[in-house]
C-alpha positions in Angstrom: -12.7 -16.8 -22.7 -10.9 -18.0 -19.2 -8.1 -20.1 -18.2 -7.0 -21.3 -14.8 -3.3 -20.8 -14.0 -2.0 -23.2 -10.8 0.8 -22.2 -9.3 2.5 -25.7 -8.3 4.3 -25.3 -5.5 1.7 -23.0 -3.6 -1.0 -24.8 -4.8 -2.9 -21.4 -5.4 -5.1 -21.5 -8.4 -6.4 -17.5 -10.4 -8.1 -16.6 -13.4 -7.0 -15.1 -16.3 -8.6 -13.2 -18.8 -7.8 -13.6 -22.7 -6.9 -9.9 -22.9 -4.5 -9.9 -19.4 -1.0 -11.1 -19.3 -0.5 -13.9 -17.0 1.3 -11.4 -14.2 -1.7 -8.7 -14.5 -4.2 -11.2 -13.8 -2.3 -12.4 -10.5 -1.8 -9.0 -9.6 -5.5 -8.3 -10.0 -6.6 -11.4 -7.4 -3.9 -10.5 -5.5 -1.5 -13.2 -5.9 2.1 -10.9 -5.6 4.5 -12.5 -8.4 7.7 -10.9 -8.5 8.4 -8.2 -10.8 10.2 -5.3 -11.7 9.5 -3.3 -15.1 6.0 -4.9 -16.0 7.6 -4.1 -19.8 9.8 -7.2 -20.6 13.1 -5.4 -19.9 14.3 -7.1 -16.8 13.3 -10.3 -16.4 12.5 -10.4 -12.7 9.3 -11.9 -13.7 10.7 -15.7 -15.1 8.8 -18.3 -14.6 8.9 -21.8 -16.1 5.2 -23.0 -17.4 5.2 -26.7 -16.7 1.9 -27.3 -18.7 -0.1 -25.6 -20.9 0.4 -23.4 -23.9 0.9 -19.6 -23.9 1.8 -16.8 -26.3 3.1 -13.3 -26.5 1.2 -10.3 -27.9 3.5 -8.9 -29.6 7.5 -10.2 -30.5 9.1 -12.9 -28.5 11.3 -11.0 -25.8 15.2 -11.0 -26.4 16.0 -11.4 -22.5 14.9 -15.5 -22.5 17.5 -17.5 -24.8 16.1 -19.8 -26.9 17.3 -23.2 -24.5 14.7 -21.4 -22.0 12.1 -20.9 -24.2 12.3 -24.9 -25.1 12.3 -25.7 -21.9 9.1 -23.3 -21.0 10.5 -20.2 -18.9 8.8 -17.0 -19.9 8.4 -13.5 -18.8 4.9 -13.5 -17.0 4.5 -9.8 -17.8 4.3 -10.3 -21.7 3.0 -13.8 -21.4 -0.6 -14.8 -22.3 -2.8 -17.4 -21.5 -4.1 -19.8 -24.4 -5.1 -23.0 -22.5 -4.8 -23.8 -18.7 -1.4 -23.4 -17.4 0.8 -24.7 -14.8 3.5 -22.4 -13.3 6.4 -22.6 -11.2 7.1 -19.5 -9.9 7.9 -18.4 -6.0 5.0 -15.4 -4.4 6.3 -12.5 -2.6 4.8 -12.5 0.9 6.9 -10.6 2.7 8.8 -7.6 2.6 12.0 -9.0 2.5 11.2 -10.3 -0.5 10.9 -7.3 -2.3 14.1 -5.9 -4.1 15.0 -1.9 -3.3 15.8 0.0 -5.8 16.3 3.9 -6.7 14.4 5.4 -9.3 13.5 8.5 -11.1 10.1 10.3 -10.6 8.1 13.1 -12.0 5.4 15.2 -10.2 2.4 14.1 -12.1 0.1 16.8 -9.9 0.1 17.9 -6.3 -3.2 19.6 -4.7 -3.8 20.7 -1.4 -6.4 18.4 0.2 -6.5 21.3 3.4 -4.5 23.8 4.9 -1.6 21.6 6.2 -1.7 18.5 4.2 -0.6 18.1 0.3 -1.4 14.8 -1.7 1.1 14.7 -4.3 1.3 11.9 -7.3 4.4 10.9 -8.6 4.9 9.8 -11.6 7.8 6.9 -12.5 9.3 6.3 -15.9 7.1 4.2 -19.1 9.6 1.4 -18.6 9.6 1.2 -14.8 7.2 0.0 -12.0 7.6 -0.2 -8.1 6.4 -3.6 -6.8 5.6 -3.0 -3.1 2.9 -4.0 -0.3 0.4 -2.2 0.5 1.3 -0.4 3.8 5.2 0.4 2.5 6.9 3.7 2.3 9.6 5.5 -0.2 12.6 7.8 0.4 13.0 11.0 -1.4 16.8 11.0 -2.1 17.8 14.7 -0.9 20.8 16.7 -1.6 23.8 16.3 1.1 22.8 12.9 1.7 19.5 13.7 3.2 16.4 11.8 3.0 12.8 12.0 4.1 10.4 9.2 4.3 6.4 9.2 3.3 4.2 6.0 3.1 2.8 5.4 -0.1 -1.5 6.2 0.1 -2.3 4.3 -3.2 -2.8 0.8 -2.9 0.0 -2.0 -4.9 -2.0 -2.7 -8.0 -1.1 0.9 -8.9 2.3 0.7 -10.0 3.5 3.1 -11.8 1.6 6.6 -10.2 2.3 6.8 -6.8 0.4 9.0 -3.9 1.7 10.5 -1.2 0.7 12.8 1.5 2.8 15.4 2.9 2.6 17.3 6.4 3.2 20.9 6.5 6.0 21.5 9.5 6.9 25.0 9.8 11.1 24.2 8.7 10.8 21.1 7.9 13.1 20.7 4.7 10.9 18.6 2.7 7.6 19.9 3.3 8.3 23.1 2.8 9.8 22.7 -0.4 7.1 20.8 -1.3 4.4 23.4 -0.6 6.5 26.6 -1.4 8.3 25.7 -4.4 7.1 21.7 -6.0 6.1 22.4 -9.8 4.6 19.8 -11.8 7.1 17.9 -14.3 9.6 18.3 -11.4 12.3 15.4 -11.6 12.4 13.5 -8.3 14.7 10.5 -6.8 13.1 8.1 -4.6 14.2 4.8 -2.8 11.8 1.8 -2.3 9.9 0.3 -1.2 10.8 0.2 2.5 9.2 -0.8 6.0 7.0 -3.8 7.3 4.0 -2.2 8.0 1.9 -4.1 5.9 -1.2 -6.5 6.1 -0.9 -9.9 6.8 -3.2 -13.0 6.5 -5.5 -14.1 9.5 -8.8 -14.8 9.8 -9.5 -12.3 12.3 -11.5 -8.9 12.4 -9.2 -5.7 12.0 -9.0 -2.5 13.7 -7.1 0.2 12.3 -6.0 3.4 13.7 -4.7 6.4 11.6 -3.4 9.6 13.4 -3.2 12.6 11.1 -1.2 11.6 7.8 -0.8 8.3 9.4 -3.9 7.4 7.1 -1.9 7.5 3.8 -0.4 3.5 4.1 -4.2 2.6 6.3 -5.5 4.3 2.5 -3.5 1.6 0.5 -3.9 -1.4 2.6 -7.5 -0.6 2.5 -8.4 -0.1 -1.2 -5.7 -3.4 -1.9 -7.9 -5.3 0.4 -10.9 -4.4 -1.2 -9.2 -5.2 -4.3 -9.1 -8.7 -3.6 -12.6 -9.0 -1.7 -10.2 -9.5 1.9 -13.5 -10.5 3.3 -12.3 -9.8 6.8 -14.1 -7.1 9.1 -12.4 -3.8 9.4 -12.8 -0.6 11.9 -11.3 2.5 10.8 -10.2 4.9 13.6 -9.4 8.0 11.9 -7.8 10.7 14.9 -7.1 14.6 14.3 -7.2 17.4 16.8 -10.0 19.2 13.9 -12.6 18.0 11.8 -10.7 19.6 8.8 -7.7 17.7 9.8 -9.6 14.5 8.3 -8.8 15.4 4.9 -10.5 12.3 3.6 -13.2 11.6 5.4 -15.3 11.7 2.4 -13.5 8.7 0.9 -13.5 6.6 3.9 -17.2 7.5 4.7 -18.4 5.9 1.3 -16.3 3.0 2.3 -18.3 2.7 4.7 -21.4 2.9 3.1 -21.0 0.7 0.1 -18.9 -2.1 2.2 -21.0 -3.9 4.8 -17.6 -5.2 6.5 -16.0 -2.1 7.0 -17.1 0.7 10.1 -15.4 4.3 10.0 -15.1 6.0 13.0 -13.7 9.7 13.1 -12.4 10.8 16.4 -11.5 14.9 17.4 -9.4 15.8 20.3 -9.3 19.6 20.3 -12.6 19.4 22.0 -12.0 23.7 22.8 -12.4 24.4 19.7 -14.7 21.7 18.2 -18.1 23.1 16.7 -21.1 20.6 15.9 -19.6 18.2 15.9 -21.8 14.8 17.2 -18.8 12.1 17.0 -16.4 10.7 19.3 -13.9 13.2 21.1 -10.8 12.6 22.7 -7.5 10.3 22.1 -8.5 8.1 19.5 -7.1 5.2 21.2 -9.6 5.5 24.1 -12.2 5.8 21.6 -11.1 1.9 20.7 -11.1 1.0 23.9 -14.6 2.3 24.2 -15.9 0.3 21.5 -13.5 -2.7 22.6 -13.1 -4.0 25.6 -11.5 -7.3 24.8 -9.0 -7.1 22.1 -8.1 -10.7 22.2 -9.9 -11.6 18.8 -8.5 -8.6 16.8 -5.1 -7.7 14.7 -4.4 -3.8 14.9 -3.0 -1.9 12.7 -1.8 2.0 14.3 0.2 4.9 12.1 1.0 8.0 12.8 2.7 10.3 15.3 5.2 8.4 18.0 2.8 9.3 21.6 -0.6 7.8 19.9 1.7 4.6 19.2 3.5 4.7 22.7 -0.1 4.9 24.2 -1.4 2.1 22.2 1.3 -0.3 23.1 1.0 1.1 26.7 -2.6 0.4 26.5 -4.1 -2.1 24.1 -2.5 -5.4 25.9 -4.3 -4.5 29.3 -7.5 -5.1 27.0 -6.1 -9.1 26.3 -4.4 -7.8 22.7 -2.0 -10.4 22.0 1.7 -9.2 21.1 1.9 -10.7 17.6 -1.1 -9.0 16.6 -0.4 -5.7 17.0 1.4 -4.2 14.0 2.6 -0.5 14.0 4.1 2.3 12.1 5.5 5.7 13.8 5.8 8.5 12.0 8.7 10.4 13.2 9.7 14.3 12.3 12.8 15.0 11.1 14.4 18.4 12.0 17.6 18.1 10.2 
């Protein structure tokens, strides 16, 4: 059996499930609830039912006094359906919205995906869960003070496992660490979620670009809007100087393939020493261009290395882009 949850002031109506709490089955539609542990402990997630009935699985959490309880405030992580429900509770839309917080982490697994690239999945504590947007990034908290960013690859419905990909740069602090020396079960610090590079509602067609590792948050915005059936059209550009260099193109090929919406086009640009290869060459943002001569109907979404970005902002609004549709994400190396 089904109920319908409203939530009042939005006037936004989802499904839930009789086996789902009320907050998993908003997560699942896509309907971002605050929330911080998913476990009961924190109580970032009240919300005050204004009609309906509900019940908890389990024993009635300590963190709600019994005056709230009368009155109809739950915790929407523990809380399940038993009739239709009414709900005032405030979405989180933007990333403003989102508290930061430091946490611990645990490598889960790490596995080279080619010769320069590393996905690693971090795993956070039983009681803990990072709420971000798809697109967002972490901080690793370093000794001395030091930090080093990497977007998050998996998409925000996966909450407690996090995947990131990690550049080899010959000196680079973090990444060499993490391909010389990382060991599973090894106890990590992070800081999140951060940036603003994340998808927003429209109504228009998408292009997105992805230089190098710059595909990690295009990975998670991707696979979250195919979570919630985003039924928008979507290009994927996908740029590297090699063909190994697209470490996913597997992935992003069946995306292709299943998903009559989405288009997946790789693009080389060490043509010297390209071999069959029968795709685009080049910078992938002439490839764009190529395809697209009027950008004036589209939202954009670049990541990855700063001179792709600078040439895309250089570029993209002689071709009618509008400013407020262009959303970007530079990845910049650190050599401290």
């Amino acid at each position: 059996m089904t109920y319908t949850a409203l939530l009042n002031e939005q006037n936004i109506s989802f499904e839930i499930g009789e086996t789902e709490s009320i907050l998993e089955a908003a997560l699942r539609q896509g309907y971002n609830l605050p929330y911080g542990c998913r476990n009961g402990e924190c109580g970032s997630c009240i919300a005050k039912v204004t009609m309906g009935s509900f019940f908890y699985d389990g024993v009635t959490p300590d963190y709600i006094p019994q005056e709230g309880l009368d009155e109809g405030y739950t915790l929407l992580c523990q809380a399940r359906a038993s009739s239709n429900i009414e709900i005032d509770a405030r979405t989180v839309d933007t990333a403003a919205e989102i508290t930061v917080r430091q946490l611990p982490c645990r490598v889960k697994s790490s596995e080279k995906l080619n010769d320069s690239v590393m996905r690693i999945i971090l795993e956070l504590p039983k009681t803990e869960r990072l709420q971000f947007l798809p697109g967002q990034y972490v901080d690793f908290i370093l000794p001395e003070g030091k930090r080093r960013s990497f977007s998050l690859a998996n998409p925000s419905h996966e909450d407690q496992v996090l995947e990131l990909h990690i550049r080899h740069y010959d000196g680079g602090v973090f990444s060499e660490y993490a391909f010389n020396e990382l060991k599973n079960n090894t106890l990590l610090r992070i800081e999140g979620p951060l940036g603003q590079f994340t998808l927003h509602n429209a109504e228009r067609p998408i292009i997105m670009i992805a230089g190098g590792t710059g595909f990690a948050p295009i990975k998670s915005i991707v696979e979250h809007a195919l979570k919630i059936n985003d039924p928008r059209a979507l290009h994927i550009y996908w740029g590297a100087r090699l063909e190994s260099d697209l470490y996913l193109d597997a992935m992003v090929s069946q995306w292709a393939e299943r998903y009559p919406h989405i288009t997946y086009t790789p693009v080389l640009s060490d043509i010297d020493n390209i071999k069959n290869w029968s795709g685009k060459t080049g910078y992938v943002h002439n490839a764009v261009l190529e395809d697209y001569a009027d950008l004036s109907e589209h939202d954009v979404y670049v990541c990855g290395p700063p001179p792709m970005i600078d040439a895309v902002v250089q570029t993209f609004p002689e071709h009618h882009l509008r400013e407020e549709s262009l959303f970007s994400d530079s990845f910049e190396f650190a050599n401290d």
